[in-house]
N, C-alpha and C positions, 0 to 999 in steps of 0.2 A: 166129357172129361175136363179139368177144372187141374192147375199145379199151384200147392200150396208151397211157397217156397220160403224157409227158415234160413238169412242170411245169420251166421254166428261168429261172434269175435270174444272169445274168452266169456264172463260173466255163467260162471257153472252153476250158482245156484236157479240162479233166474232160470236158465234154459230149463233145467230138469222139469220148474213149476209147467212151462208150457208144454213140453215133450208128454209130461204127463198127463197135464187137460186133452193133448191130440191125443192120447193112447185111449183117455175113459172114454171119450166119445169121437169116434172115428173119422173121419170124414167121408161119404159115398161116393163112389163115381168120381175120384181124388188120388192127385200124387202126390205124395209130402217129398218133397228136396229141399233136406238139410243141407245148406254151404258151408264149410266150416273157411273161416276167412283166416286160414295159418294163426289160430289161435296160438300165443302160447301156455294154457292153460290145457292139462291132460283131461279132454271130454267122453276119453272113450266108455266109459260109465254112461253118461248120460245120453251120450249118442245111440247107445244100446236098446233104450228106451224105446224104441220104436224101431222094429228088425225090420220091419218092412219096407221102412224109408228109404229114396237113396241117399246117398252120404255123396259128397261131394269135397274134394281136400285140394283148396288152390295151394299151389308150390310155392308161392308168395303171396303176402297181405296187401289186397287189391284197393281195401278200403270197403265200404258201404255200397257206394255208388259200382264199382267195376264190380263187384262181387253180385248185385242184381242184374247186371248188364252178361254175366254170364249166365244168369238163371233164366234171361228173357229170351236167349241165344239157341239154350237147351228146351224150349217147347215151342209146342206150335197152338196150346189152347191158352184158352182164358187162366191170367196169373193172380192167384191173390199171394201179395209180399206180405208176412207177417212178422216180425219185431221179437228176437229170440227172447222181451225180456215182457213179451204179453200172458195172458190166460185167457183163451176163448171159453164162451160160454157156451152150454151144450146146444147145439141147432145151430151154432152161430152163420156155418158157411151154407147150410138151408136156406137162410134167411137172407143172407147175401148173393145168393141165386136169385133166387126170385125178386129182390128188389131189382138185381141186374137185367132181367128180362121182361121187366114190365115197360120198357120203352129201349128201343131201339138205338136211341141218341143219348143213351148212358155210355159212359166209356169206365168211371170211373164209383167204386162206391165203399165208402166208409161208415163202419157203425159208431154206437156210441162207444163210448168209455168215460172211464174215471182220471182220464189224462190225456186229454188229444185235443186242447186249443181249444178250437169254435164246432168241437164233436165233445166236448167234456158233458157229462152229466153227471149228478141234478143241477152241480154249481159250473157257471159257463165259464169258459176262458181260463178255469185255475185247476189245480188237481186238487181233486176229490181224496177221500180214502177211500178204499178199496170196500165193495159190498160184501159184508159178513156171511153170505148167503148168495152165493154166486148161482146155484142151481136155481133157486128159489128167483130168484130176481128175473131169470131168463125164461122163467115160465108166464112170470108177470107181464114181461114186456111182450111175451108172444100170444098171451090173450086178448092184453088193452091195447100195444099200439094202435095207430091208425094205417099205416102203412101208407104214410106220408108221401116218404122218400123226399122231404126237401133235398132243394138244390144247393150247391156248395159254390163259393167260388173256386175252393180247389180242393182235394183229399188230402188228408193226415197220412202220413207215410207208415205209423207205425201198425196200420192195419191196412189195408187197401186192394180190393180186388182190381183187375183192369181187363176189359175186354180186348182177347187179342186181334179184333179187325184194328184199333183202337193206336195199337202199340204197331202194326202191320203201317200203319196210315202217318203216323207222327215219327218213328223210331223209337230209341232206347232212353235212358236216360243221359243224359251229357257230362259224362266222367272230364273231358277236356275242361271245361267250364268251372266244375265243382266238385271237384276230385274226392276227397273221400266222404263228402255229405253235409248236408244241411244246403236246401235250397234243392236240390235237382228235382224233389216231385210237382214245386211251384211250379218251375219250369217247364217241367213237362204237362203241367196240367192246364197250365196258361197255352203253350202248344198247341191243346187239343182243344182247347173253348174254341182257337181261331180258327178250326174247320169245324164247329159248329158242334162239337163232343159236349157233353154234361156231366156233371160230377153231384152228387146223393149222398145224402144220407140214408142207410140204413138204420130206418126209427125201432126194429122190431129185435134187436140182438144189440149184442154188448160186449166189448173186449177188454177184460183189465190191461193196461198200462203203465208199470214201474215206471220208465222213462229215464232213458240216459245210461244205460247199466252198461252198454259197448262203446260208449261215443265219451259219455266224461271222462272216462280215464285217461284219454287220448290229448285230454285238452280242445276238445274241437266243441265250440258252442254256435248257437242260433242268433243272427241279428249281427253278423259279422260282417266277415270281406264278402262271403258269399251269399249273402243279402243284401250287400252294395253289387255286387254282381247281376241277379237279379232285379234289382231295380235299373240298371244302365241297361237291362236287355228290356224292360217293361218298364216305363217310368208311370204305367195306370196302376202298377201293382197295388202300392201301399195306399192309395186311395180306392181302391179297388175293396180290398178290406178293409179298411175304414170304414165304408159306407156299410158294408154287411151287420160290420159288428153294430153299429148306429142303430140301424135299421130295425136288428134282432130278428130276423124272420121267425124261428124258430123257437121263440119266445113261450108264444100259448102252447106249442104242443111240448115245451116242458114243465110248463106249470102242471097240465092236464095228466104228463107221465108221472111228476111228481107227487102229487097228490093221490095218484094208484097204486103207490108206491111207498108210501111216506113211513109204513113203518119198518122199512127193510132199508133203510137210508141211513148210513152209518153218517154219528155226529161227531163234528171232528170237535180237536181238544182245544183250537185258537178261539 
Protein backbone atom coordinates (compact mmCIF):
# COMPACT_ATOMS: atom_id res chain seq x y z
CA UNK A 1 0.00 0.00 0.00
CA UNK A 2 1.50 3.32 -1.14
CA UNK A 3 -0.57 7.12 -0.06
CA UNK A 4 -0.74 9.44 -2.81
CA UNK A 5 -1.42 12.48 -1.12
CA UNK A 6 -2.84 15.90 -3.09
CA UNK A 7 -2.00 18.97 -0.87
CA UNK A 8 -4.57 21.71 -2.39
CA UNK A 9 -5.00 25.50 -1.97
CA UNK A 10 -7.42 27.05 -4.46
CA UNK A 11 -6.06 26.90 -8.25
CA UNK A 12 -9.57 24.93 -9.60
CA UNK A 13 -8.42 24.55 -12.86
CA UNK A 14 -5.21 22.89 -12.39
CA UNK A 15 -6.48 20.53 -9.79
CA UNK A 16 -9.38 19.18 -12.14
CA UNK A 17 -6.42 18.54 -14.89
CA UNK A 18 -4.78 16.14 -12.24
CA UNK A 19 -7.79 14.81 -10.45
CA UNK A 20 -8.48 13.74 -13.98
CA UNK A 21 -5.20 12.11 -15.02
CA UNK A 22 -5.75 10.06 -11.34
CA UNK A 23 -9.24 9.05 -12.44
CA UNK A 24 -8.08 7.83 -16.27
CA UNK A 25 -5.43 5.72 -14.88
CA UNK A 26 -5.83 4.78 -11.36
CA UNK A 27 -3.42 4.03 -9.21
CA UNK A 28 -3.09 0.16 -7.74
CA UNK A 29 -2.56 -0.91 -4.38
CA UNK A 30 -3.03 3.15 -3.70
CA UNK A 31 -4.81 5.75 -1.40
CA UNK A 32 -5.39 9.03 -2.95
CA UNK A 33 -5.71 11.85 0.07
CA UNK A 34 -6.97 14.91 -1.27
CA UNK A 35 -6.04 17.94 1.64
CA UNK A 36 -7.92 20.76 0.75
CA UNK A 37 -5.78 23.46 2.61
CA UNK A 38 -9.20 25.95 3.63
CA UNK A 39 -9.18 26.87 0.09
CA UNK A 40 -11.17 29.75 -0.62
CA UNK A 41 -12.07 28.84 -3.96
CA UNK A 42 -15.56 26.39 -4.15
CA UNK A 43 -13.86 22.79 -5.27
CA UNK A 44 -16.46 20.73 -4.61
CA UNK A 45 -16.94 19.97 -8.29
CA UNK A 46 -13.51 18.94 -8.71
CA UNK A 47 -13.14 17.23 -5.58
CA UNK A 48 -15.92 15.08 -6.78
CA UNK A 49 -13.61 13.77 -9.38
CA UNK A 50 -12.43 11.12 -7.68
CA UNK A 51 -15.37 9.52 -5.22
CA UNK A 52 -13.05 7.28 -3.94
CA UNK A 53 -10.55 9.57 -2.50
CA UNK A 54 -10.41 10.84 0.84
CA UNK A 55 -11.15 14.32 1.26
CA UNK A 56 -9.52 15.91 3.94
CA UNK A 57 -10.77 19.87 4.94
CA UNK A 58 -8.22 21.57 7.57
CA UNK A 59 -10.50 24.18 9.72
CA UNK A 60 -7.68 26.56 8.83
CA UNK A 61 -4.95 27.35 6.19
CA UNK A 62 -1.94 25.48 7.50
CA UNK A 63 0.20 26.35 4.60
CA UNK A 64 2.08 23.75 2.23
CA UNK A 65 4.39 22.54 4.75
CA UNK A 66 1.75 21.83 7.87
CA UNK A 67 -0.74 20.58 5.44
CA UNK A 68 1.90 17.56 4.39
CA UNK A 69 2.85 17.23 7.93
CA UNK A 70 -0.73 16.29 8.39
CA UNK A 71 -0.81 13.81 5.53
CA UNK A 72 2.54 12.16 6.97
CA UNK A 73 0.68 11.96 10.37
CA UNK A 74 -2.42 10.20 8.73
CA UNK A 75 -0.28 7.06 7.29
CA UNK A 76 1.83 4.56 8.06
CA UNK A 77 3.07 3.59 4.39
CA UNK A 78 5.11 4.82 1.74
CA UNK A 79 4.06 8.69 0.79
CA UNK A 80 4.24 10.06 -2.58
CA UNK A 81 3.29 14.09 -2.25
CA UNK A 82 2.02 15.23 -5.37
CA UNK A 83 1.47 19.08 -6.51
CA UNK A 84 -2.36 19.66 -7.18
CA UNK A 85 -1.10 21.60 -10.20
CA UNK A 86 0.75 18.33 -11.98
CA UNK A 87 -0.46 15.56 -14.71
CA UNK A 88 0.90 12.14 -14.21
CA UNK A 89 1.56 10.16 -16.74
CA UNK A 90 -0.02 6.80 -17.16
CA UNK A 91 2.26 4.07 -15.24
CA UNK A 92 3.65 6.82 -13.60
CA UNK A 93 3.42 5.54 -9.66
CA UNK A 94 4.53 1.70 -11.37
CA UNK A 95 7.36 3.30 -12.29
CA UNK A 96 8.11 4.85 -9.12
CA UNK A 97 7.84 1.63 -7.32
CA UNK A 98 9.88 -0.01 -8.70
CA UNK A 99 12.65 2.46 -8.97
CA UNK A 100 11.81 2.77 -5.10
CA UNK A 101 12.70 -0.82 -4.57
CA UNK A 102 15.49 -1.47 -6.47
CA UNK A 103 17.78 -0.42 -3.56
CA UNK A 104 17.14 -0.32 -0.27
CA UNK A 105 18.98 3.19 0.59
CA UNK A 106 16.56 4.97 -1.50
CA UNK A 107 14.45 7.22 0.66
CA UNK A 108 13.44 9.50 -1.76
CA UNK A 109 12.42 9.35 -5.76
CA UNK A 110 11.47 11.87 -8.19
CA UNK A 111 10.63 11.48 -11.95
CA UNK A 112 11.11 13.66 -14.81
CA UNK A 113 9.10 16.64 -15.85
CA UNK A 114 8.75 19.50 -17.88
CA UNK A 115 9.38 21.79 -14.81
CA UNK A 116 11.17 20.54 -11.75
CA UNK A 117 14.82 22.17 -11.83
CA UNK A 118 17.68 19.65 -12.07
CA UNK A 119 14.48 16.80 -12.89
CA UNK A 120 13.36 19.15 -15.89
CA UNK A 121 13.31 17.36 -19.36
CA UNK A 122 14.58 17.38 -22.58
CA UNK A 123 15.85 21.10 -21.51
CA UNK A 124 17.78 21.03 -17.90
CA UNK A 125 17.22 23.46 -15.30
CA UNK A 126 14.28 25.68 -17.17
CA UNK A 127 10.69 24.83 -17.98
CA UNK A 128 10.01 23.10 -20.89
CA UNK A 129 6.49 23.07 -22.50
CA UNK A 130 4.27 20.67 -21.92
CA UNK A 131 4.41 17.27 -24.29
CA UNK A 132 1.68 17.43 -26.77
CA UNK A 133 1.28 13.77 -26.41
CA UNK A 134 1.48 12.83 -22.91
CA UNK A 135 0.35 9.17 -23.42
CA UNK A 136 2.57 8.78 -26.16
CA UNK A 137 5.64 10.07 -24.43
CA UNK A 138 5.09 7.59 -21.31
CA UNK A 139 5.21 4.77 -23.57
CA UNK A 140 8.37 5.90 -25.03
CA UNK A 141 10.07 6.53 -21.80
CA UNK A 142 8.97 3.12 -20.58
CA UNK A 143 10.45 1.14 -23.53
CA UNK A 144 13.82 3.13 -23.86
CA UNK A 145 14.82 4.27 -20.54
CA UNK A 146 17.61 2.67 -18.96
CA UNK A 147 16.34 2.44 -15.56
CA UNK A 148 19.20 4.42 -14.39
CA UNK A 149 17.65 5.83 -11.46
CA UNK A 150 20.57 8.50 -11.06
CA UNK A 151 21.30 9.87 -7.81
CA UNK A 152 19.92 13.46 -6.83
CA UNK A 153 21.35 15.63 -4.22
CA UNK A 154 17.76 16.22 -3.24
CA UNK A 155 14.01 15.65 -4.74
CA UNK A 156 11.81 18.26 -6.31
CA UNK A 157 8.94 18.58 -4.06
CA UNK A 158 6.47 18.91 -6.74
CA UNK A 159 6.37 15.05 -7.28
CA UNK A 160 8.18 12.92 -4.77
CA UNK A 161 7.58 9.59 -3.48
CA UNK A 162 9.35 9.01 0.22
CA UNK A 163 9.80 5.68 1.79
CA UNK A 164 8.09 5.72 5.09
CA UNK A 165 11.17 3.81 7.12
CA UNK A 166 12.75 7.01 5.70
CA UNK A 167 10.31 9.60 7.21
CA UNK A 168 10.00 7.03 10.41
CA UNK A 169 13.91 7.75 10.83
CA UNK A 170 14.39 11.72 10.01
CA UNK A 171 10.76 13.01 10.90
CA UNK A 172 8.27 15.36 9.16
CA UNK A 173 8.96 18.22 7.41
CA UNK A 174 9.98 21.36 9.59
CA UNK A 175 6.84 23.82 9.46
CA UNK A 176 8.78 25.77 12.70
CA UNK A 177 11.61 26.53 10.20
CA UNK A 178 9.74 27.30 6.95
CA UNK A 179 6.41 27.71 7.57
CA UNK A 180 4.24 27.67 4.59
CA UNK A 181 6.99 26.47 1.95
CA UNK A 182 9.86 26.78 -0.13
CA UNK A 183 12.88 25.03 1.21
CA UNK A 184 11.50 22.26 3.80
CA UNK A 185 12.13 19.27 1.22
CA UNK A 186 15.97 20.50 0.86
CA UNK A 187 15.85 20.26 4.31
CA UNK A 188 14.53 17.30 4.73
CA UNK A 189 16.47 15.62 2.13
CA UNK A 190 19.79 17.00 3.30
CA UNK A 191 18.31 15.18 6.81
CA UNK A 192 18.23 12.00 5.25
CA UNK A 193 21.67 12.06 3.05
CA UNK A 194 23.15 12.44 6.87
CA UNK A 195 21.96 8.99 7.86
CA UNK A 196 23.05 7.76 4.82
CA UNK A 197 19.31 7.78 2.69
CA UNK A 198 19.49 8.43 -1.29
CA UNK A 199 17.38 10.37 -3.43
CA UNK A 200 16.69 9.17 -7.71
CA UNK A 201 15.57 9.82 -10.30
CA UNK A 202 13.02 8.08 -11.75
CA UNK A 203 14.34 7.95 -15.50
CA UNK A 204 11.35 5.82 -16.72
CA UNK A 205 8.05 8.12 -16.08
CA UNK A 206 7.27 11.68 -16.24
CA UNK A 207 4.95 14.33 -14.47
CA UNK A 208 3.88 17.54 -16.14
CA UNK A 209 4.35 20.57 -13.95
CA UNK A 210 2.45 23.97 -14.28
CA UNK A 211 4.54 25.24 -11.34
CA UNK A 212 3.46 27.83 -8.87
CA UNK A 213 -0.49 27.68 -9.37
CA UNK A 214 -1.00 27.56 -5.18
CA UNK A 215 2.22 29.26 -4.01
CA UNK A 216 2.37 32.56 -6.42
CA UNK A 217 -0.59 33.95 -5.54
CA UNK A 218 0.29 34.10 -2.04
CA UNK A 219 3.45 35.99 -2.92
CA UNK A 220 5.69 33.30 -1.44
CA UNK A 221 8.77 32.67 -3.99
CA UNK A 222 12.13 30.53 -3.98
CA UNK A 223 15.68 31.85 -3.14
CA UNK A 224 14.19 33.88 -0.28
CA UNK A 225 14.41 34.08 3.66
CA UNK A 226 13.92 30.47 3.57
CA UNK A 227 16.89 29.70 1.36
CA UNK A 228 18.99 31.88 3.70
CA UNK A 229 17.49 29.56 6.22
CA UNK A 230 18.60 26.69 4.62
CA UNK A 231 21.72 27.62 3.94
CA UNK A 232 22.57 28.82 7.86
CA UNK A 233 21.33 25.23 8.66
CA UNK A 234 23.72 23.74 5.75
CA UNK A 235 26.29 26.23 4.59
CA UNK A 236 27.46 22.85 1.89
CA UNK A 237 24.09 23.29 0.38
CA UNK A 238 24.71 25.76 -2.34
CA UNK A 239 27.95 24.28 -3.22
CA UNK A 240 26.51 21.20 -2.84
CA UNK A 241 24.43 21.94 -6.08
CA UNK A 242 26.66 23.79 -7.64
CA UNK A 243 29.00 20.99 -8.16
CA UNK A 244 25.90 18.69 -9.55
CA UNK A 245 24.69 21.10 -11.77
CA UNK A 246 28.85 21.55 -13.09
CA UNK A 247 29.12 18.11 -13.22
CA UNK A 248 25.77 17.31 -15.22
CA UNK A 249 25.77 13.64 -14.29
CA UNK A 250 22.75 13.13 -16.15
CA UNK A 251 23.89 14.70 -19.12
CA UNK A 252 24.28 11.44 -21.68
CA UNK A 253 21.15 9.88 -20.47
CA UNK A 254 19.24 12.95 -21.72
CA UNK A 255 20.79 13.20 -24.76
CA UNK A 256 20.09 9.43 -25.34
CA UNK A 257 16.26 10.05 -24.06
CA UNK A 258 16.18 12.78 -26.15
CA UNK A 259 17.01 11.57 -29.28
CA UNK A 260 14.31 8.59 -28.72
CA UNK A 261 12.21 11.06 -28.35
CA UNK A 262 12.87 13.76 -30.49
CA UNK A 263 9.89 13.88 -32.46
CA UNK A 264 7.33 14.14 -29.57
CA UNK A 265 9.37 17.13 -28.11
CA UNK A 266 7.26 20.04 -28.35
CA UNK A 267 9.41 23.37 -29.68
CA UNK A 268 8.96 26.20 -27.89
CA UNK A 269 8.26 29.74 -29.36
CA UNK A 270 11.51 31.66 -27.80
Amino acid sequence: MIDVVVPIFNALEALKRCLRALQADPPQDARIVLINDASTEDLSGALAILPSAIVVHNECNLGFVGTVNVAFAMSRHDVVLLNSDTVPAPGWLDQMRVCAASDARIATVTPWSNNAEICSFPTWLKANPEPEDLRQWARLLLAHAPRAYPSLPTAVGFCMLIKRAALDQVGFFDAATFGRGYGEENDFCMRLSGHGWKHVLCDSTYVVHQGGASFLPLGLRPNGENYQRLLARYPGYARLIAEFIALDPMAALRAELQQRLAHLIPVSDC
